[in-house]
C-alpha positions as CSV (number, residue, x, y, z in Angstrom):
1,X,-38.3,-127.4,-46.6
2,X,-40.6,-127.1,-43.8
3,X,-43.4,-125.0,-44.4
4,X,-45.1,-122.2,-41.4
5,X,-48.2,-122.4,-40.7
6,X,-50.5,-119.1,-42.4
7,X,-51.5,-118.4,-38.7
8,X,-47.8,-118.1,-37.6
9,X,-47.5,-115.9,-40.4
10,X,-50.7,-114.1,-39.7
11,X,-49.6,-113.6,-35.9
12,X,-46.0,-112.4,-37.4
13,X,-47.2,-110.0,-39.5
14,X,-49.6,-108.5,-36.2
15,X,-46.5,-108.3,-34.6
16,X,-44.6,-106.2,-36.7
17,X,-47.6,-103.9,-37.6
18,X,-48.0,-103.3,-33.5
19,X,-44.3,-102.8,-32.5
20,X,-43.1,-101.5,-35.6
21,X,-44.4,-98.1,-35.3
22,X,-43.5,-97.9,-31.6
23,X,-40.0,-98.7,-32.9
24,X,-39.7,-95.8,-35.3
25,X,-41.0,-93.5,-32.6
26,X,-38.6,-94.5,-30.2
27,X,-35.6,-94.2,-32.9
28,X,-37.2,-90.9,-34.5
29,X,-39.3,-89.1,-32.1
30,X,-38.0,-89.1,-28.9
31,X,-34.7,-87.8,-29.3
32,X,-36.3,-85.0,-31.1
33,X,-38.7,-84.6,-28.4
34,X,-35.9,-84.4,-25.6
35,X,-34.1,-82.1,-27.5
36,X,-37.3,-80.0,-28.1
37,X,-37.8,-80.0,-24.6
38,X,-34.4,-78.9,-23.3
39,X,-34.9,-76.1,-26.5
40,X,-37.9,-75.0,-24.6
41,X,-36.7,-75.0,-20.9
42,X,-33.5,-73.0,-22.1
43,X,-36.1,-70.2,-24.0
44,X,-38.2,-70.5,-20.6
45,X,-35.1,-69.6,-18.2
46,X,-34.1,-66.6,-21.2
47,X,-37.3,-65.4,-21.4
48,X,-37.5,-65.4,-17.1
49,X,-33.8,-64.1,-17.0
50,X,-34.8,-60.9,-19.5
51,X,-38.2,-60.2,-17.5
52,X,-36.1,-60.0,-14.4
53,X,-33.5,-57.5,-15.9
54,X,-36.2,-55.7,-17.1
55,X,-38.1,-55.5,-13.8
56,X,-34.9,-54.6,-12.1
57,X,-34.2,-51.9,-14.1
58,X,-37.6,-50.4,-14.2
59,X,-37.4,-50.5,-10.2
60,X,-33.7,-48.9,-10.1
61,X,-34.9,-46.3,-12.8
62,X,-37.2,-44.9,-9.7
63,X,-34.5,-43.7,-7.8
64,X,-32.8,-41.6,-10.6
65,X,-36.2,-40.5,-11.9
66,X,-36.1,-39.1,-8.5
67,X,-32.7,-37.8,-8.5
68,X,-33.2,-36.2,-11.9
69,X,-35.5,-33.9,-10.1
70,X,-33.1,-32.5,-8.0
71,X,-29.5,-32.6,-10.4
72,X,-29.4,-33.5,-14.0
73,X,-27.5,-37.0,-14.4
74,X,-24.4,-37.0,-16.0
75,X,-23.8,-32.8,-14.9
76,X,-20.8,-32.0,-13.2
77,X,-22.1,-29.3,-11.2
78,X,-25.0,-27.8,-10.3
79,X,-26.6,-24.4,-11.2
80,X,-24.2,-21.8,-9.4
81,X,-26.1,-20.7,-6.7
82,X,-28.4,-24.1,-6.2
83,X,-26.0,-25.4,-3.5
84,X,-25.9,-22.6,-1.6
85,X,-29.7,-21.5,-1.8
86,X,-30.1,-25.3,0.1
87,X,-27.4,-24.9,2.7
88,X,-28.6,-21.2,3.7
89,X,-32.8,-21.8,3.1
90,X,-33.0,-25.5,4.1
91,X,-36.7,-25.1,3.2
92,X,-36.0,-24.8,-0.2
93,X,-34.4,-28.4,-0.3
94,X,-37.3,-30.0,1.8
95,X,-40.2,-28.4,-0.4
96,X,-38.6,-30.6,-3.1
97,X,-37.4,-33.1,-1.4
98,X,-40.7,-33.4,0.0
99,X,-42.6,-33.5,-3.6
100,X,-39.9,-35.8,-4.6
101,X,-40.5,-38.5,-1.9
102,X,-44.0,-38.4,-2.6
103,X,-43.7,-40.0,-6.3
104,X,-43.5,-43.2,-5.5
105,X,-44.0,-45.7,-2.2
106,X,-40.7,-47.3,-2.7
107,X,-38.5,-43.9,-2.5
108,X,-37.2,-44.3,1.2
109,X,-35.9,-41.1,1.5
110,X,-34.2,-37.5,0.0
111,X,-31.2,-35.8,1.2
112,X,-27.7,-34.3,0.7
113,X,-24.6,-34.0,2.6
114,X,-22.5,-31.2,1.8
115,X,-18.6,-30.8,2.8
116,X,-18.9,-29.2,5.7
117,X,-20.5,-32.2,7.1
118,X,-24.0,-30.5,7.2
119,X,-27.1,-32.9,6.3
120,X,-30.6,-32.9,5.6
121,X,-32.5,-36.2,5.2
122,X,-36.8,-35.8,4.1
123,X,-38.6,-39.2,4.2
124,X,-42.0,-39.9,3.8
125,X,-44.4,-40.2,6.9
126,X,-48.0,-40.2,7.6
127,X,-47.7,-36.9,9.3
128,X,-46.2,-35.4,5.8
129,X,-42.2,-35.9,6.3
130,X,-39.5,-37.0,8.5
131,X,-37.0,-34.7,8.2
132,X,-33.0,-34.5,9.3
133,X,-31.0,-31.7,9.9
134,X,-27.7,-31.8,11.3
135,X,-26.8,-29.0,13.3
136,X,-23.4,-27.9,12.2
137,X,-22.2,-25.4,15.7
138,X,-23.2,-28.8,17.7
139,X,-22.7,-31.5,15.3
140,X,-26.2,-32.5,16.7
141,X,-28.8,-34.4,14.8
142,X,-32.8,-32.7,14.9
143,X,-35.5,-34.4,13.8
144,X,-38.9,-33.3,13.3
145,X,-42.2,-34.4,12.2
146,X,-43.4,-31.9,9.5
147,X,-47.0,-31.5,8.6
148,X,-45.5,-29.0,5.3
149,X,-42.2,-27.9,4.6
150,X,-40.6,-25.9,7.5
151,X,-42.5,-27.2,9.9
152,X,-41.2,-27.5,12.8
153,X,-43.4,-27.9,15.4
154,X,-42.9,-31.1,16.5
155,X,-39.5,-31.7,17.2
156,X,-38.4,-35.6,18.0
157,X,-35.2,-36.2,20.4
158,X,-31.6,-34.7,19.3
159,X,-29.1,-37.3,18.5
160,X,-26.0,-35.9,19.9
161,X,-23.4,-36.1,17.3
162,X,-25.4,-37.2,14.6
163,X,-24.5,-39.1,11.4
164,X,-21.7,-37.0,9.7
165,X,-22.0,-37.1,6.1
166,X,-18.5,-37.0,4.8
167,X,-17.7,-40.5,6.5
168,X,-20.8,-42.7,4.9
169,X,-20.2,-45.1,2.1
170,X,-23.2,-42.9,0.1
171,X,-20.5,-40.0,0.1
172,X,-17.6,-41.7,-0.2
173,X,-18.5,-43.7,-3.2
174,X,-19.7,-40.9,-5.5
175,X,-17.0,-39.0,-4.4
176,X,-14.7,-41.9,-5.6
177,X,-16.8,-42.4,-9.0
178,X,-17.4,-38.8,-9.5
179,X,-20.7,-40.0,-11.4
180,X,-24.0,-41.6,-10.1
181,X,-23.3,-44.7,-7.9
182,X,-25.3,-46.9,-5.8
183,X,-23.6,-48.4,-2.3
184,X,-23.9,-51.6,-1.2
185,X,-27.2,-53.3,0.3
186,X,-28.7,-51.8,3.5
187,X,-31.9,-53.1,5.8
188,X,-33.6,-50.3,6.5
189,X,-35.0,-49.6,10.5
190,X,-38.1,-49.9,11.2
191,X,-39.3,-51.2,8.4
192,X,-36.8,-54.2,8.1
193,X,-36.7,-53.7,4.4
194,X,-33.8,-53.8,1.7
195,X,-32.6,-50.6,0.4
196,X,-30.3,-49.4,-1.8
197,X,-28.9,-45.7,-2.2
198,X,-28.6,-44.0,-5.3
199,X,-26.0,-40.8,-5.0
200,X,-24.2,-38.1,-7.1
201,X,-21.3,-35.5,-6.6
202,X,-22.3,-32.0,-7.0
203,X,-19.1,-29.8,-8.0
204,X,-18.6,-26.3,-7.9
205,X,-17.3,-23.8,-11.0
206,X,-13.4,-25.2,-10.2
207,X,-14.4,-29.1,-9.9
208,X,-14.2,-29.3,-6.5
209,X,-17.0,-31.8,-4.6
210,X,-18.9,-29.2,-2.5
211,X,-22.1,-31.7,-1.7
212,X,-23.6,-35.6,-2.2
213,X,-27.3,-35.8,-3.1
214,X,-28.3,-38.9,-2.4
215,X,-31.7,-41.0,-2.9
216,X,-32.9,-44.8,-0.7
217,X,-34.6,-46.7,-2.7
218,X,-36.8,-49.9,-0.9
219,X,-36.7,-53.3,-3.1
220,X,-39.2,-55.1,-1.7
221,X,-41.5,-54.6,-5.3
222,X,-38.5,-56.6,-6.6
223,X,-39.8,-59.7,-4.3
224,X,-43.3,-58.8,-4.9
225,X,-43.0,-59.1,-9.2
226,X,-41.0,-62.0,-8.7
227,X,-43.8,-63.7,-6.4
228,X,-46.5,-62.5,-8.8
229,X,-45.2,-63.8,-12.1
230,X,-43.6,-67.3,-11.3
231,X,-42.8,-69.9,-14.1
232,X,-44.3,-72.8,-12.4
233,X,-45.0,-74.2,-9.2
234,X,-41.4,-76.6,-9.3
235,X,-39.6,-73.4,-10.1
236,X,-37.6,-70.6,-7.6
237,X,-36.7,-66.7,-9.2
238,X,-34.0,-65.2,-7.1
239,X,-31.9,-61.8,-7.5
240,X,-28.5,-61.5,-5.9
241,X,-25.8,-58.4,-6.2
242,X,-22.7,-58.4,-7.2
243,X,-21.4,-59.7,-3.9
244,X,-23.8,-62.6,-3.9
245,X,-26.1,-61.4,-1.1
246,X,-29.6,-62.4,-2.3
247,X,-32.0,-59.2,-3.1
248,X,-35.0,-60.7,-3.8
249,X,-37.1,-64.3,-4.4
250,X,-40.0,-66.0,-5.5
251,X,-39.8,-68.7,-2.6
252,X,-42.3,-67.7,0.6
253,X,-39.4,-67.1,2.9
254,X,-38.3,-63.8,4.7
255,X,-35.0,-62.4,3.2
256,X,-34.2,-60.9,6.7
257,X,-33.6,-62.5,9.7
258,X,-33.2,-61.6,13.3
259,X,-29.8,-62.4,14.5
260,X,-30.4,-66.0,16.6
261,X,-33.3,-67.0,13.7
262,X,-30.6,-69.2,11.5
């Protein structure tokens, strides 16, 4: 029998002791390790996915934070005379409408629309407040720039036939859900922002809708949190509604185009 030489047994035995370990790590380790990194790229996207819904909500809880100041949530209906004290003394409604506006910068605006089609809209403005009335005799919209509630010193050109209440999805939706409702995605003018309206019924003693309080909300903090906290540099955040239309995103890219901009 023919007989190998010790260094051919020498070099053998080198052999195995190099790729012997590589062997095992291939047959051992690496599947775990893929699976341990999938493992971690799924608690990555969770962990993302619950920070989101968390920011979200914390953003949406603005608005009826805000609403809360003006009707309870979940009441169906109002003090008795609460209605009718902000339909006869509009001032009443603006001074806390006013207050209201002023708790945070993403609160668009404050108003209610009651069913006679009357309406009065306070948003914030560097002069104090925009506000809204709708003149019921004319159907007219005024607008004034008011330095303290009731003000009205600076009036801004009528609309003729301004926006009647009774006929915008705000109204129409909480009407519909009798209970707090948002209505679909807006782009607020001038500012070119995202906006969402948070509104609730207000019913008299015999449960009939006498008025909508409604509250805009902006999202562009939604955008902002999302652009602040990314997961890496190869990874995109984005928000859509229930209709698909993207809300916010982490990517550098304006959510709102000009018509013509692609």
């Amino acid at each position: 029998m023919r007989r190998l030489p010790l260094r051919w047994i020498v070099c053998l035995a080198v052999l195995l002791m190099a790729t012997l370990p590589a062997w095992l790590v291939s047959r051992v380790l690496v599947p775990g390790s893929a699976q341990s990194v999938t493992s971690m790229a799924d608690n990555l996207l969770n962990l993302e996915a619950d920070r989101v819904l968390l920011g979200v909500d914390s953003h949406l809880r603005i608005a009826h934070e805000v609403l809360n100041g003006l009707l309870a949530e979940g009441a169906s209906s109002s003090p008795a005379g609460q209605l009718r004290l902000w339909q006869d003394d509009p001032v009443s409604f603006e001074t806390m409408a006013t207050v209201l506006t002023r708790q945070s910068p993403d609160i668009a605006g404050v108003f209610f629309g009651d069913w006679r089609g009357h309406f009065m809209g306070v948003e914030p403005h560097a002069s104090g407040a925009r506000v809204s009335i709708r003149n019921l005799a004319s159907e007219d919209r005024q607008v004034f720039f008011a330095g303290r509630p009731g003000d009205r010193d600076r009036p801004q050109a009528t609309e003729n036939r301004g926006v009647e209440p009774r006929i915008q999805s705000w109204y129409l939706r909480a009407v519909e859900a009798k209970s707090r409702t948002f209505s679909p995605l807006q782009v607020a003018e001038p500012r070119h922002e995202l906006l969402l309206t948070l509104s609730q019924p207000v019913y008299d003693d015999k449960g009939v809708t006498t008025a909508v309080v409604g509250v805009d909300l902006f999202l562009a903090a939604l955008t902002d949190d999302l652009r602040r906290q990314r997961v890496s540099a190869h990874a995109a955040t984005f928000i859509v509604d229930e209709q698909g239309i993207l809300v916010a995103s982490s990517v550098e890219d304006a959510l709102i185009r000009e018509a013509g901009q692609g």
